[in-house]
C-alpha positions in Angstrom: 127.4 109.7 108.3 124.9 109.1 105.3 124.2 106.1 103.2 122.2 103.8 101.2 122.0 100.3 101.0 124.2 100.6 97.9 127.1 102.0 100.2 127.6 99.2 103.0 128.6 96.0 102.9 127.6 93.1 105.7 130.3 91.6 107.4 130.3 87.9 107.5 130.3 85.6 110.8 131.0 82.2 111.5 128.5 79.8 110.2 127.0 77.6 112.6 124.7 75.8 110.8 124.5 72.4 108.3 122.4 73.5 105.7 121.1 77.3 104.9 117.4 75.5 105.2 117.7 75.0 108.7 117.8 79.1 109.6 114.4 80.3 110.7 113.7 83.8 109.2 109.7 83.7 110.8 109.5 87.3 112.5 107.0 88.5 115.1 105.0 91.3 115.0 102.0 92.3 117.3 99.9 88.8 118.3 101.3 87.1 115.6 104.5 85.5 114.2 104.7 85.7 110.1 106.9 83.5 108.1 108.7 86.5 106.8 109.7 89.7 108.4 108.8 91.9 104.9 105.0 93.1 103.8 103.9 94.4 100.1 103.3 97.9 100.1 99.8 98.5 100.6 99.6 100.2 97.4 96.8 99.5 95.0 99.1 98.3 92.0 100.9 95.7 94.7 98.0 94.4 97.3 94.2 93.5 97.0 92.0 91.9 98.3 92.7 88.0 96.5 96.3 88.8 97.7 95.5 89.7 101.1 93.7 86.4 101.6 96.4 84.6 99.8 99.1 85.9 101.6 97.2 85.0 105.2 96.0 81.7 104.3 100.2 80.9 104.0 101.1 83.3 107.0 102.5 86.1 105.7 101.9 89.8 106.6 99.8 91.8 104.8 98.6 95.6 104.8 95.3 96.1 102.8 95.5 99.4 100.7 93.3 102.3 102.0 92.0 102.7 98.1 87.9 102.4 97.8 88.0 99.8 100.2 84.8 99.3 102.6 86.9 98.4 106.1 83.8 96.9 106.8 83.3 94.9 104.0 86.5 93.9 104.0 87.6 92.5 108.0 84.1 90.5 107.9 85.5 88.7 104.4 88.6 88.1 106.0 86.6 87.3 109.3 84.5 84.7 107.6 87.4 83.0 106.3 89.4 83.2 109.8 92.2 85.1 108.8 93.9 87.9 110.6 92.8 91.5 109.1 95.0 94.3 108.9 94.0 97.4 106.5 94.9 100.9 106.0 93.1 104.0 107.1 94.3 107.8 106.1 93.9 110.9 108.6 91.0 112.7 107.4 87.4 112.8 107.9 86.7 109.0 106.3 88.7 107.7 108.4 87.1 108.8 111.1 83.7 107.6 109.7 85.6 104.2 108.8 86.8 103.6 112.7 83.1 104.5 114.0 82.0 101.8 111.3 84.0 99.6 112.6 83.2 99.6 116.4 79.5 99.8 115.4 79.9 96.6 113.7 81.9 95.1 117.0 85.2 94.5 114.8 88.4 95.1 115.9 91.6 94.6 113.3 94.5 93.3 114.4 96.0 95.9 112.2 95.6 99.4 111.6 97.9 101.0 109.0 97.8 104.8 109.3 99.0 105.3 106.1 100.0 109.4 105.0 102.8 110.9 102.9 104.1 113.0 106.0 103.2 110.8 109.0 104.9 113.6 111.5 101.8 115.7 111.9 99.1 116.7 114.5 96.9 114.8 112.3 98.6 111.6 112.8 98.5 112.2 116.7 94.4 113.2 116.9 93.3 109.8 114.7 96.1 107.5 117.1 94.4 108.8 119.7 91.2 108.4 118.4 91.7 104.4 117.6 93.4 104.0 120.8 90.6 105.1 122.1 88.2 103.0 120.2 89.7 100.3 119.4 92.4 100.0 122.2 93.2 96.2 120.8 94.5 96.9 117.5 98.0 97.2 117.0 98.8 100.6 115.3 101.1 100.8 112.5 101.7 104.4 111.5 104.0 106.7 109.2 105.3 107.5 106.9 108.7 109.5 108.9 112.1 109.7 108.4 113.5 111.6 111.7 114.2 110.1 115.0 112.4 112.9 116.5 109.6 111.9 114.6 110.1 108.2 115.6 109.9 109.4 119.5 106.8 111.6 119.2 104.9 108.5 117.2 105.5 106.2 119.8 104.4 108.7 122.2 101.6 109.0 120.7 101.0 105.2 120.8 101.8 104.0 117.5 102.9 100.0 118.0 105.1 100.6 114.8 106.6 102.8 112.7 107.2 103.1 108.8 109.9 104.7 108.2 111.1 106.4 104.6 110.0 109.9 103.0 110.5 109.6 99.4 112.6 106.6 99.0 110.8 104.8 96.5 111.0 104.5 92.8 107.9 105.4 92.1 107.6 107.9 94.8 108.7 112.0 93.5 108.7 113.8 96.8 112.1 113.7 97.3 112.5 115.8 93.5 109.2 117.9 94.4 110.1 119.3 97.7 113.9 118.3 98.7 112.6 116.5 101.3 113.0 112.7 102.7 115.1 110.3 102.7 116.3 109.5 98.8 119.9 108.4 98.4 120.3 107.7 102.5 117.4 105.6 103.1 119.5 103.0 105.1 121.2 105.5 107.2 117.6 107.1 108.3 116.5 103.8 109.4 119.8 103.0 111.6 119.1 106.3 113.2 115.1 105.7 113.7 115.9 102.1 115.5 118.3 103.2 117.8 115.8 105.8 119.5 112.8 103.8 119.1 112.1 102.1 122.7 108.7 100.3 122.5 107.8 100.5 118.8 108.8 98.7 116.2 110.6 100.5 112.9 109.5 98.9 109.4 111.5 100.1 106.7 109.5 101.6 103.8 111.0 101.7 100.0 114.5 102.1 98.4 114.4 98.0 98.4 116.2 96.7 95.1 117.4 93.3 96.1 116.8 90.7 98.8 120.1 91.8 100.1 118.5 95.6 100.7 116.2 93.3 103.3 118.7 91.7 105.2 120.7 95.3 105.5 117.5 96.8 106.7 117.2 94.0 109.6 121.1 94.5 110.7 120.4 98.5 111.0 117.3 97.7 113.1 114.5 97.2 111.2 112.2 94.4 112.7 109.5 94.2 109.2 110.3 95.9 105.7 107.9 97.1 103.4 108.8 96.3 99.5 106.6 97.7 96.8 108.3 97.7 93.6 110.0 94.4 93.6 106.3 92.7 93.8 104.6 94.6 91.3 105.6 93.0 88.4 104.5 89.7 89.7 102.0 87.7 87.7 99.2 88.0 89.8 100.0 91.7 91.1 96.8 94.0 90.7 98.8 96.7 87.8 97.3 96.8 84.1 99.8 94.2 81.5 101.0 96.7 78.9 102.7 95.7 76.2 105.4 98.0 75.6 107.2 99.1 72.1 110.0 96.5 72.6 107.3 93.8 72.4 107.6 93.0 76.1 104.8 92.7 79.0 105.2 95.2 81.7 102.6 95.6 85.0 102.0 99.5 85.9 103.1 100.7 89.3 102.2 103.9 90.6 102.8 106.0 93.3 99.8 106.4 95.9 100.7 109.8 96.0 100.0 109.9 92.2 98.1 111.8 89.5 96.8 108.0 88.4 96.1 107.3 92.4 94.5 110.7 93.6 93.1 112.0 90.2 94.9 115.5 91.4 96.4 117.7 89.1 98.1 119.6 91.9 100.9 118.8 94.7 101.4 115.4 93.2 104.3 113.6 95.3 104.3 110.3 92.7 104.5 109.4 89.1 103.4 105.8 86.9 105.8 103.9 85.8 106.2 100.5 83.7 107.9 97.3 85.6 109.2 94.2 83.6 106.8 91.7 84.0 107.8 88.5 85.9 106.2 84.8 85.4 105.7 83.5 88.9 103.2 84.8 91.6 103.5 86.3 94.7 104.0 83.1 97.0 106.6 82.0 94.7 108.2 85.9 95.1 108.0 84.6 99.0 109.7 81.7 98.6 112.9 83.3 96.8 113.2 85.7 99.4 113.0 83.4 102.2 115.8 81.3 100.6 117.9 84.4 100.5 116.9 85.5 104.2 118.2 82.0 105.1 121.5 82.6 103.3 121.6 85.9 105.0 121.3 84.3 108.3 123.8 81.4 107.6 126.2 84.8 106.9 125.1 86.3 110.0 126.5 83.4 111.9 123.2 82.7 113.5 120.3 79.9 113.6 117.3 82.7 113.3 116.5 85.9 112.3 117.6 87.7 115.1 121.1 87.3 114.9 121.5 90.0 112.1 121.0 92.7 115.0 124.4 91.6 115.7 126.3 91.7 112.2 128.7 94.6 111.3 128.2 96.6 108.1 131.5 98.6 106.3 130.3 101.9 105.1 132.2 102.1 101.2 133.6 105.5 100.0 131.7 106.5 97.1 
């Protein structure tokens, strides 16, 4: 059976703790244990490079967009300012070029985002290869999929993680443009994707509304979720302030599959849109979402994050 986050409810446990503050929500992933088991969209309207550094220095994940960035450039900033580094690379040529960069220059990410619309590909399988074979310490995140079929040949292939959702998000139009992906039954997909993935990890990608869209996506067996439009209206998110004809301020989030991201005028899987503006910052985003985590897991009946692989979800009738 189908369904969306919108369609299930969590079903309470006994609580076993004093206070909501004492449940740890920190989730590992790779050589490293984040505060939080979520990541901004490595988008270029939701992360850059102040945020990346921002979001280390406090130890929280981060993916670096794949955008006009110089890899290069980029891991010796974080280098010199002993954070983690963790970017994005995409499946053609450049790529390529980037990795050889990179082990000329004797770095070796921690993280390598493979980062294309239809992650399921020989593509995807040649570059995993390729950076396994190159740089055999990175972990490899790499997607996008929405099949457990898909899931299996990935991890095959070497990939340390998995993002999983085709077309799930609100600024993302594949789902209209081709019929495919997982629109409407994003929380279904990933249920289906963890319970065949053996050594990787499954990190849920878009369709996230609410904090509670998090803590669903860790019960059906997510283990990191990826939430783009929720931090793009932040205050110090990298989308243009427009002021729009009600006299409010809105940030711009776009699609990287966009006309505004690729400059294509054809086979364009994304649109622009405008998001209400919020007044706090990212690490203050963080923070709320880490108070309902710890809710979650007070819910869950459990003293860590863990314990929501063991709650029960009712499926509504729509």
């Amino acid at each position: 059976m189908s369904f969306d986050y919108s369609n299930i409810n969590l079903v309470p446990n006994m609580c076993i703790v004093n206070s909501r503050s004492d449940c740890d929500v920190s989730a590992e992933l790779g050589n490293y244990k984040f505060r939080l088991p979520i990541v901004p969209a490595n988008m270029e309207c939701v992360m850059n490079e102040d945020l990346a550094k921002k979001l280390a220095k406090h130890n929280y994940f981060y993916i670096m967009h794949r955008f006009n960035v110089d890899v290069v450039k980029f891991c010796k900033e974080m280098i010199l300012n002993h954070y983690y580094t963790s970017i994005s690379l995409g499946v053609n040529t450049d790529s390529y070029t980037d990795i050889d960069k990179l082990v000329d220059n004797k770095i070796q990410p921690e993280y390598i985002t493979i980062d294309i619309a239809h992650g399921h590909s020989i593509k995807m399988k040649n570059i995993i290869l390729y950076i396994k074979e190159h740089l055999p310490k990175s972990f490899i995140i790499a997607g996008n999929v929405s099949t457990p079929d898909a899931v299996k040949d990935l991890e095959e292939w070497g990939a340390d993680a998995i993002k999983v959702g085709i077309g799930p998000g609100s600024a993302c139009t594949t789902y209209n443009a081709t019929g495919f992906g997982s629109r409407g039954i994003q929380a279904s997909v990933i249920r289906d994707c963890s319970l065949v993935a053996k050594r990787s990890k499954i990190i849920a990608d878009g369709g996230i509304t609410y904090p509670g869209d998090i803590a669903k996506s860790l019960v059906l067996g997510a283990s990191m979720v990826m939430i783009g439009g929720m931090f793009s209206g932040l205050n110090d998110s990298p989308g243009n302030i427009v002021e729009g004809t009600d006299g409010q301020m809105y940030k711009e989030f776009w699609g990287s599959a966009s006309a505004h991201q690729s400059n294509k005028k054809n086979r364009i899987e994304g649109t622009k849109k405008l998001i209400p503006m919020k007044q706090h910052s990212i690490l203050q985003e963080m923070i709320y979402i880490e108070e309902c985590l710890q809710s979650a897991v007070s819910y869950g009946g459990g003293k860590c994050i863990e314990c929501l692989s063991l709650v029960n979800y009712i499926i509504k009738n729509n």
